[in-house]
C-alpha atoms as one frame of an Amber mdcrd trajectory, in Angstrom:
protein
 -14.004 -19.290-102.252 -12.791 -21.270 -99.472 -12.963 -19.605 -95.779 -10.062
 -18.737 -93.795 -10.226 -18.540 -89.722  -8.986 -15.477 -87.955  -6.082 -15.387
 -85.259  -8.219 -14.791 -82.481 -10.808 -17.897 -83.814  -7.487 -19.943 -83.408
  -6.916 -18.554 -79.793 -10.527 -19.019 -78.472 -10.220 -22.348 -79.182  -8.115
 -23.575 -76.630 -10.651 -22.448 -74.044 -13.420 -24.496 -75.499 -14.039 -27.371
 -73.699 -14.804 -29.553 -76.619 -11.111 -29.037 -77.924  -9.949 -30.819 -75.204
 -12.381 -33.514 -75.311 -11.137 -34.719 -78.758  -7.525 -34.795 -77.646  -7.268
 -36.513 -74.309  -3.500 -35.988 -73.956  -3.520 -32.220 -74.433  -6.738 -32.980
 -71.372  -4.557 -34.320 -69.153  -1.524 -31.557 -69.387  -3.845 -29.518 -68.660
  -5.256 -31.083 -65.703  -1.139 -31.741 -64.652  -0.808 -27.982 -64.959  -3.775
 -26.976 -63.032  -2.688 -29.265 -60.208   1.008 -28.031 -60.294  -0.159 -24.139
 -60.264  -3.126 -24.695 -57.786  -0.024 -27.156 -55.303   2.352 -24.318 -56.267
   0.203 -21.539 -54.939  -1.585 -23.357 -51.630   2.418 -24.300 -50.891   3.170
 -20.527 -51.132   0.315 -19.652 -48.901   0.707 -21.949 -46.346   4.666 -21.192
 -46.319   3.256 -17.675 -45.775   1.395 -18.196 -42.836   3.392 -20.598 -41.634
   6.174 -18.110 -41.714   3.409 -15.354 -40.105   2.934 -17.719 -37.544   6.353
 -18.542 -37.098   7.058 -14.661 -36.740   4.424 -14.315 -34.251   5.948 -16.994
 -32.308   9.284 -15.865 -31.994   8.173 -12.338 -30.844   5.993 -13.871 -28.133
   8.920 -15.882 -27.389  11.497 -13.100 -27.540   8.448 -10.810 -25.381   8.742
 -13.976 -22.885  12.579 -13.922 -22.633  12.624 -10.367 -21.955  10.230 -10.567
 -18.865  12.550 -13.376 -17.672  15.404 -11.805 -18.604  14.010  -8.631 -16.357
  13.067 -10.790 -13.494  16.580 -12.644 -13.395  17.823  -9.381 -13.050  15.375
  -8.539 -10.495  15.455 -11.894  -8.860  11.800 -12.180  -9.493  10.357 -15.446
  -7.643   6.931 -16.926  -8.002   4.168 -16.162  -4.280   4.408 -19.262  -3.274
   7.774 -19.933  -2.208   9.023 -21.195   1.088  12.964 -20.500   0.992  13.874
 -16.866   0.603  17.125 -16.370  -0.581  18.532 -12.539  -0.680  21.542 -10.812
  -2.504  22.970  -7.755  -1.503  23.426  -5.353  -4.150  25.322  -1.953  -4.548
  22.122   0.648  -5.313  24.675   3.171  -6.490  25.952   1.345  -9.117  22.857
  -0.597 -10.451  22.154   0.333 -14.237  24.828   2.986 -14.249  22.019   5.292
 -12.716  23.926   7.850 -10.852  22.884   8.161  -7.572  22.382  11.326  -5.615
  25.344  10.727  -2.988  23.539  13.290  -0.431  20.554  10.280  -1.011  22.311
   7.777  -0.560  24.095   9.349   2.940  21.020   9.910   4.496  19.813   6.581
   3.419  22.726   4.741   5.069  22.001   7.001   8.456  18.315   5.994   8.217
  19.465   2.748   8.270  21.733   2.796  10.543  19.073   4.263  13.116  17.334
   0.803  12.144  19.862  -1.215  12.878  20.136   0.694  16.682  16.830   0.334
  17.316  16.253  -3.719  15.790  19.400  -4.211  17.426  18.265  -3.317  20.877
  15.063  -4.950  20.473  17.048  -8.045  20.008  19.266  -7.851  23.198  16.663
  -6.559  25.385  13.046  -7.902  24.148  13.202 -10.477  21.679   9.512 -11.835
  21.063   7.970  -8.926  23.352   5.650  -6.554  21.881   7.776  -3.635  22.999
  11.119  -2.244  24.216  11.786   0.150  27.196  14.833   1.855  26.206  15.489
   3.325  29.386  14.799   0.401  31.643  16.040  -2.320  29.284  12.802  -4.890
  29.114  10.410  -6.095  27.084   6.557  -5.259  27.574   3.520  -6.756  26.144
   1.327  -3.895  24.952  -0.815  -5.992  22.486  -1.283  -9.345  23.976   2.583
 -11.016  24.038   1.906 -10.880  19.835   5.883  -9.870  19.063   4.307  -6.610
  17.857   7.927  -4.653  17.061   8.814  -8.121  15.817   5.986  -8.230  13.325
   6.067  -4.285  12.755   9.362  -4.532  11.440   9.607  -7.092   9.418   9.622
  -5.317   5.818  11.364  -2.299   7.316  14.215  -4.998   7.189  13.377  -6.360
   4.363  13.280  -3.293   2.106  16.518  -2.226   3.443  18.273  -5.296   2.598
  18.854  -6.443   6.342  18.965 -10.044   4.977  20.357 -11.576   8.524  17.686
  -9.986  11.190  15.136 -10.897   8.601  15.889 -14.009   8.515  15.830 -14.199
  12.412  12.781 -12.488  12.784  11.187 -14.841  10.270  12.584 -18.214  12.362
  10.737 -16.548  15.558   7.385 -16.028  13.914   7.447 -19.644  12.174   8.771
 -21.454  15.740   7.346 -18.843  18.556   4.398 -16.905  17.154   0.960 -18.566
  18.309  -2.153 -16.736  18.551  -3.925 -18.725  20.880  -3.633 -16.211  24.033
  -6.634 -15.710  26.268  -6.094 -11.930  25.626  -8.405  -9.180  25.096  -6.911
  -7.916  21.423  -7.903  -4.061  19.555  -9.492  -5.349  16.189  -7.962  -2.787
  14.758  -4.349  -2.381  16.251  -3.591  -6.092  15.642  -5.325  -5.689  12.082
  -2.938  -2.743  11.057   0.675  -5.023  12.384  -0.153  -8.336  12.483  -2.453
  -9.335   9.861  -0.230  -6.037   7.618   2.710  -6.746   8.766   2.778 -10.526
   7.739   0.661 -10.040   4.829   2.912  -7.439   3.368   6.407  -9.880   4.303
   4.374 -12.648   2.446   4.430 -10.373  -0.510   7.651  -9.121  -0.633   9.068
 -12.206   0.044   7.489 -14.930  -0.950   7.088 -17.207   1.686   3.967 -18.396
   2.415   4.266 -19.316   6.550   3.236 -15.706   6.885   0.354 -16.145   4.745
  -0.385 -19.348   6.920  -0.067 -17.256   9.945  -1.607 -14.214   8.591  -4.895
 -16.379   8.103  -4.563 -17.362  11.464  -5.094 -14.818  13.130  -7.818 -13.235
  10.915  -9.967 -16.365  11.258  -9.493 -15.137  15.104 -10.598 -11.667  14.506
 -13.512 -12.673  12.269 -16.318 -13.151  14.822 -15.440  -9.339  15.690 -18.036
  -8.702  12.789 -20.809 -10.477  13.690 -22.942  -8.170  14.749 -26.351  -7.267
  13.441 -25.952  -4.402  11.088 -22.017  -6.019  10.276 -20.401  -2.702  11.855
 -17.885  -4.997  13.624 -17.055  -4.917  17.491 -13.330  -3.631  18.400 -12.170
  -5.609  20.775 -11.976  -9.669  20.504 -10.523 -12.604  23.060  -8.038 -14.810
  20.723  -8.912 -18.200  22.354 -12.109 -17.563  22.582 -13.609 -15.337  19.798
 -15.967 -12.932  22.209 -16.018  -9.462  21.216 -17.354  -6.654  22.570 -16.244
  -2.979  22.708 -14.807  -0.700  24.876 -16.625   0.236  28.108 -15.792   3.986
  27.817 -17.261   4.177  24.211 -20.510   3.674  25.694 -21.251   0.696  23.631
 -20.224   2.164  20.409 -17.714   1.114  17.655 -14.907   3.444  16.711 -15.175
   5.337  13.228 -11.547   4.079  12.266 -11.206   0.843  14.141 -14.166   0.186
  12.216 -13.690   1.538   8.959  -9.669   0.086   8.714  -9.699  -3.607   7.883
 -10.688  -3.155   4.719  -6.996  -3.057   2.954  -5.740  -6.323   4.952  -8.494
  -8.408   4.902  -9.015  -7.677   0.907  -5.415  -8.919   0.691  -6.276 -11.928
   2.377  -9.323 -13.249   0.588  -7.064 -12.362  -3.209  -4.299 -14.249  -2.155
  -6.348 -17.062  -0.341  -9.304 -17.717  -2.471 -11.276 -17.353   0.615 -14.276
 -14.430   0.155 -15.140 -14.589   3.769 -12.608 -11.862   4.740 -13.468  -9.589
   2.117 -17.087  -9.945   2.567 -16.894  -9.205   6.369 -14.874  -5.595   5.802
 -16.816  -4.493   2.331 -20.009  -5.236   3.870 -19.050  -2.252   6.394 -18.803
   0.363   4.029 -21.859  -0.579   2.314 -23.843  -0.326   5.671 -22.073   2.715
   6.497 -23.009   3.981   2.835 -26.691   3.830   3.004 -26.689   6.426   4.892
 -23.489   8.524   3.835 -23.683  12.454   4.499 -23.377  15.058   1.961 -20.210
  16.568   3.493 -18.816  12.795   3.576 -18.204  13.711   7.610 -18.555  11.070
   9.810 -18.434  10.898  13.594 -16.148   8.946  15.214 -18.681   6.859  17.011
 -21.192   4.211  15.345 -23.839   2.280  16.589 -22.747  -1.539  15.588 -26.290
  -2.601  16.171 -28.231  -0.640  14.246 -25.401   0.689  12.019 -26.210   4.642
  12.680 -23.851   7.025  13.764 -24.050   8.333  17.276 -23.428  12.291  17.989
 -20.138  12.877  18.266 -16.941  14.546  17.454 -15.946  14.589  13.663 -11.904
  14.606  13.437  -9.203  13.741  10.760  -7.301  12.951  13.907  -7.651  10.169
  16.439 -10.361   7.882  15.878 -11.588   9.296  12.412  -8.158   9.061  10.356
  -7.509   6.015   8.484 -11.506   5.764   7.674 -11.163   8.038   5.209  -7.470
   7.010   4.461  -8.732   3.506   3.864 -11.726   4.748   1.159  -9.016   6.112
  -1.302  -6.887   3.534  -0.970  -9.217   0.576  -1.007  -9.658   1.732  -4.641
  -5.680   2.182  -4.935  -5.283  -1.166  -4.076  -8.300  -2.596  -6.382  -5.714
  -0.856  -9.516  -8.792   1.992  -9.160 -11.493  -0.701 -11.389 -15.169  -0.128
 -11.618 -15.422  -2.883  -8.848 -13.950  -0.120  -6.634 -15.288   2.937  -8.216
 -17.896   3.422  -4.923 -14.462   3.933  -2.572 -13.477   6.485  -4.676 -16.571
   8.520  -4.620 -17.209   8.141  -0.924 -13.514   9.882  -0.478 -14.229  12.485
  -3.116 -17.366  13.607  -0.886 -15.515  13.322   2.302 -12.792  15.756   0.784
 -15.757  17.859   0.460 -16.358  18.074   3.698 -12.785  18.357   5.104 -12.601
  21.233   2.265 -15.370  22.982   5.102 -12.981  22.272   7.894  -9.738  24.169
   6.131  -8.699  27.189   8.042  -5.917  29.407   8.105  -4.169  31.139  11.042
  -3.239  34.863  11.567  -0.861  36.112  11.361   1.299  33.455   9.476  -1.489
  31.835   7.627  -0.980  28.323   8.729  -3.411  25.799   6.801  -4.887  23.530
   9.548  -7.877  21.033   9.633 -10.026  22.023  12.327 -12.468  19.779  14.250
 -16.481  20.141  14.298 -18.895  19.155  17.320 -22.619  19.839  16.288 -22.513
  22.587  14.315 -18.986  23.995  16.136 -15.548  24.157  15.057 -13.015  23.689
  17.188  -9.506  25.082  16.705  -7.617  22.063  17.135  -5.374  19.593  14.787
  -3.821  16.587  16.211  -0.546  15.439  14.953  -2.109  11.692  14.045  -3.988
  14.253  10.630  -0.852  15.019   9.626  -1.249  11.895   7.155  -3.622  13.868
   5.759  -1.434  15.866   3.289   0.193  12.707   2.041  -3.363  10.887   1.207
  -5.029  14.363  -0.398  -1.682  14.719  -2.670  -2.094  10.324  -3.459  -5.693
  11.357  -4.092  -5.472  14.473  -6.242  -4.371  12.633  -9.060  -7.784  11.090
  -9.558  -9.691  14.657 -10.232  -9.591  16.331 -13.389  -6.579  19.136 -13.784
  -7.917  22.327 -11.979  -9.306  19.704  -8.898  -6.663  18.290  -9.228  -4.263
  21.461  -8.460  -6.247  22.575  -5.798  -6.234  19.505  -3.915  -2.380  19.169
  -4.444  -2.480  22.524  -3.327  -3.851  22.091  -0.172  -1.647  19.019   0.458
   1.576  21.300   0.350   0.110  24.219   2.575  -1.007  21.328   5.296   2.435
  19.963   5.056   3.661  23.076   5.582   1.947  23.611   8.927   2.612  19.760
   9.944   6.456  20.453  10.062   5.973  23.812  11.312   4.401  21.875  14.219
   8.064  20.362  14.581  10.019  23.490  14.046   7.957  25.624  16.497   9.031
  23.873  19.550  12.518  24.100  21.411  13.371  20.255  20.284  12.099  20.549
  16.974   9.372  17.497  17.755   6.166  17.762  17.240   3.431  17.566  20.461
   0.702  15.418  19.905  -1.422  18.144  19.218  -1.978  21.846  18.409  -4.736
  24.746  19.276  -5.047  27.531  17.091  -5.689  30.948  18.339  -6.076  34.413
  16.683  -2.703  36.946  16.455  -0.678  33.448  17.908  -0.578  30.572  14.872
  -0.318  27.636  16.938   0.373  26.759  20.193   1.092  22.798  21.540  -1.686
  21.262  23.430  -0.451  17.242  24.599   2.988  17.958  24.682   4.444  14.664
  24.393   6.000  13.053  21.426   5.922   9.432  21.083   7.413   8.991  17.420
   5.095   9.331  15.120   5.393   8.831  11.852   2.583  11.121   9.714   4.379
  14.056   9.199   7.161  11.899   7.675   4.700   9.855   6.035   3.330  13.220
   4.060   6.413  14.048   3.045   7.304  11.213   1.474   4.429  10.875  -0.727
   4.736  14.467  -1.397   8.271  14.228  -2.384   7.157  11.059  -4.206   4.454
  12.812  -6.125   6.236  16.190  -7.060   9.855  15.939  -7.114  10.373  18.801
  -4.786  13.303  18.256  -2.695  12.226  20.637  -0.265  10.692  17.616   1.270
  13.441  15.694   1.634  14.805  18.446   3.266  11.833  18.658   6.047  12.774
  14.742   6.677  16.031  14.778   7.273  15.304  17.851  10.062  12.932  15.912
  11.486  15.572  12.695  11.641  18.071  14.688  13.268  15.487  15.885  15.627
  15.043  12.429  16.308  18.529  11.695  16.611  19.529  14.369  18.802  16.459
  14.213  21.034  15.127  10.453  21.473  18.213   8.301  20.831  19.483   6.481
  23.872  22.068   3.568  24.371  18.963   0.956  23.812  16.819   2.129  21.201
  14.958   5.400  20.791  12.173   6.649  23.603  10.027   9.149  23.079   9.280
  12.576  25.087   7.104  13.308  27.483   7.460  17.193  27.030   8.476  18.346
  23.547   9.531  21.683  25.355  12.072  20.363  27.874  13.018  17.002  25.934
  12.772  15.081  29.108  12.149  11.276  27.597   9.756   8.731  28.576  11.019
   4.921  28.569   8.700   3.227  25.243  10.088   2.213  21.857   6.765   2.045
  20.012   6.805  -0.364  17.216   5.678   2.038  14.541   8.465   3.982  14.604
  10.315   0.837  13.243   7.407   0.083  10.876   6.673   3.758   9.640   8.974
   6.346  10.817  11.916   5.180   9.837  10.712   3.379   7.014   9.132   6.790
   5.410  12.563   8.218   6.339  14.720   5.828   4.482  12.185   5.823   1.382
  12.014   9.826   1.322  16.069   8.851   0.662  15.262   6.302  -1.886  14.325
   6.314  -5.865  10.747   6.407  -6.677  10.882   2.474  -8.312  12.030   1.352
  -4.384   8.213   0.407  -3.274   7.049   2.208  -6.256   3.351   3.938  -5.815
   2.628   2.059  -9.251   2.387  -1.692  -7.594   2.459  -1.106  -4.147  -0.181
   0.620  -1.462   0.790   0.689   2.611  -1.327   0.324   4.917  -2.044   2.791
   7.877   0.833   1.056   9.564   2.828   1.655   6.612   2.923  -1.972   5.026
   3.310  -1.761   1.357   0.681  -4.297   0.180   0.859  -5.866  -4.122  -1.792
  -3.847  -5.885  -4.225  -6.221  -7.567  -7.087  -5.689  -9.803 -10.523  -6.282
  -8.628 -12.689  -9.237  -9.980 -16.637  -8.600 -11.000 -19.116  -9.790  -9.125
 -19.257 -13.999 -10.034 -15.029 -14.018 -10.893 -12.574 -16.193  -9.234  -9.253
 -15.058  -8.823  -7.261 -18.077  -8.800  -5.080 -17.725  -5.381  -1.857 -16.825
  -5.166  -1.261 -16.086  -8.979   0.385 -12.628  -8.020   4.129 -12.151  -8.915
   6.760 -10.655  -6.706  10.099  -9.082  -6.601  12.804 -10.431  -4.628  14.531
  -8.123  -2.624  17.491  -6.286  -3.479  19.711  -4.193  -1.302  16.244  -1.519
  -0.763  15.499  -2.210  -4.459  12.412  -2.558  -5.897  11.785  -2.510 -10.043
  15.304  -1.127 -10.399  16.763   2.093 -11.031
């Protein structure tokens, strides 16, 4: 009986290899077919990821177009420019935001106390350091260095005055020169000169202030050779001795010491030059070898051994912007671990301020008090009213019960810091205040010579919480100011915040900060917003950049900025 093969005998043939073998033409289908289905499929995947890729290029691109579309729309330039060209711009209408109109009339007013004061300047000390309302001349407080000049220049800038800008920038590239046989503060001409060019180079762009900025910092640099690095605080220009002040006894100042640190960090990330940042870092690591507990220093240092000498210890003159300077130092390094050390030296020196709170009867005042030895005295100066303002920009940083306290604290020192305004017949603050028990506070140096800290704290306040209430405490302190220290030439000060009788000095921070604080309290949050930008002590909003490790180069000048709008920063 013959044998008959099963179905799936005939189908398992076709995968035997020997089939093929005896029928070469049935082989090479085969082979044809494998090729076409292998070509087939690779073409599919590489259409796939060619497609992927293609898809991942068009969303970078489209990512790209919107930056560029947001910087044409914020005129966004590259640092390195040398022509600055400006376009005014109606805030109220800009992205249909509605603006406040009570804002945006206080704003104008703000400005408009500007333009009195630059204007005056102008007609009566053009290039001088200072103007003397009353007597109609220029004076040369700091060395002939154009110090209202210099002050002022992003006061202008943020407020869209496109035409004295562009003045003031003609006399600093054509007039400004450094080389003065003159006897310069360290510190003062750190704060305007070096901050006040530094921060127009980053607002606008053009790099002849960063050329002059360096200038005069390579002038100021032999200030820190000393041998433990605390630097000297006073330097000749031309000819680079230092030495300090006689009536120090040898000793360095606390905050002319301990306030570099934001400008000359600045200098060395948008220069590629270390040298600057070396000199001012190496100054809190000398004074950190030997930091208290309390975080307290006094305001005098030995700058050749690098010890503190016994002395007062104040948030007011001669201590303030140390510890204003450690928080902000890490601000301005976008708060990295290359900064971290900042931070934790002004968390322990808010310790010890936290043991120099006290309150006053019978209206419960919050004041900082001073401390000789183991004494407190019952004194606050005006100059720690910046103190509010740099606890609420710090409280942030602590974890949420710290951080309520601290905020906290801020508002009740604010508090007293415009009561010190309120509580006098001209509603101006003296210079400072005593505190005694059953009487609150009574004014000690009764001058005013337009300061801007209390302003200052309530604009980071208002910044920080929304409240209005400090906008409110601003503009009472502006008309204050308007009623009490404008004159036909500019604004003076007083020499008695009881009678209002005036002295005869326009002091260049009240172009710089006061005025500058007042038209930002005014302002939306995104003009100079707290999120890219960190002032100075002199109230120069410097680009926040983040801090390189140890062995990184930052490749210079690689920041982007904003062009200016009409006071516009990031939009809104």
């Amino acid at each position: 009986m013959a044998r008959t093969r099963s179905s799936s005998s005939i189908r398992w043939r076709y995968v035997n290899p020997a089939y093929y073998l005896k029928r070469p033409k049935r082989l090479a289908l085969l082979f044809m077919a494998f090729v076409s289905i292998s070509f087939f499929v690779w073409d599919r995947q590489t259409l796939v990821r060619e497609h992927e890729e293609e898809l991942l290029s068009l969303k970078e691109e489209v990512e790209r177009l919107q930056i560029e579309l947001g910087e044409l729309k914020h005129e966004d330039v590259p640092y390195k420019r040398t022509n600055t060209t400006t376009k005014k711009i109606d805030v109220t209408k800009m992205n249909g935001l509605v603006i406040d109109p009570i804002e945006a009339q206080r704003r104008e007013k703000v400005k408009d106390a500007m333009l009195h004061a630059w204007t005056s300047y102008e007609k009566y000390a053009w290039g001088h350091d200072e103007l003397q309302p009353q007597s109609k001349n220029g004076v040369d407080s700091f060395g002939g260095l154009g110090a209202t000049l210099i002050d002022s220049l992003d006061t202008l800038y943020i407020m869209g005055l496109d035409e004295q800008f562009q003045r003031a920038r003609e006399w600093v590239a054509d007039s400004l020169d450094f080389n003065k046989n003159y006897d310069a503060s360290v510190f003062e001409t750190t704060i305007r000169v070096v901050g006040g060019l530094l921060s127009a180079y980053d607002l606008s762009g053009d790099n002849m202030f960063l050329e002059k900025a360096k200038d005069i910092a390579d002038r100021l640099l032999p200030a820190w050779n000393t041998p433990s690095g605390i630097p000297y605080n006073i330097i000749n220009l031309a000819h680079g001795n230092a030495h300090n002040p006689g009536w120090t006894g040898g000793d360095s100042i606390l905050a002319d010491s301990g306030t570099e640190q934001l400008e000359f960090i600045a200098l060395t990330q948008r220069t590629g030059d270390a040298k600057y940042q070396e000199k001012v870092e190496n100054v809190i690591l000398v004074l950190n070898k030997t930091f208290p507990e309390d975080g307290l220093l006094p305001i005098y240092i030995n700058p050749h051994r690098g010890t503190n000498s016994h002395s007062t210890i104040t948030f007011g003159a001669m201590g303030d912007s140390f510890y204003e300077y450690l928080l902000k130092v890490w601000i301005q390094g976008n708060k990295t671990a290359e900064v971290k050390h900042y931070r934790e030296m002004w968390e322990t020196s808010m310790k010890g301020l936290l043991s120099l709170v006290r309150k006053t009867a019978p209206s419960s005042f919050t004041y900082i008090s001073e401390k000789i030895g183991n004494s407190l005295i019952d004194k606050m100066d005006e100059l720690a009213c910046f103190a509010p303002g740099m606890i609420a920009l710090g409280s942030s940083g602590y974890g949420p019960d710290e951080s309520r306290k601290f905020l906290n604290l801020a508002e009740e020192l604010a508090w007293t810091c415009y009561n010190f305004y309120q509580s006098t017949p001209t509603k101006l603050a003296g210079e400072n205040y005593f505190f005694h028990s059953g009487q609150d506070m009574t004014v000690g140096t009764s001058w005013n010579i337009l300061r801007p800290e209390t302003v200052e704290s309530l604009f980071y306040l208002w910044r920080l919480t929304g409240n209005k209430t400090y906008q409110e405490w601003g503009w009472n302190i502006f008309q204050a100011f308007e009623k009490n220290s404008r004159v036909e030439s500019g604004y003076v000060g007083l020499k008695d915040v009881n009678t209002g009788v005036k002295d005869n000095m326009m002091q260049s921070f009240f172009l710089a900060e006061t005025l500058k604080y007042l038209y930002l309290l005014f302002s939306p949050p995104s003009v100079v917003s707290l999120d890219e930008w960190v002032f100075n002590t002199e109230a120069h909003p410097l680009k926040i950049v983040p801090r390189m490790a140890p062995g990184e180069q930052r490749k210079p000048n690689n920041i982007r900025v904003r062009a200016r709008k009409e006071g516009r920063f990031g939009g809104f």
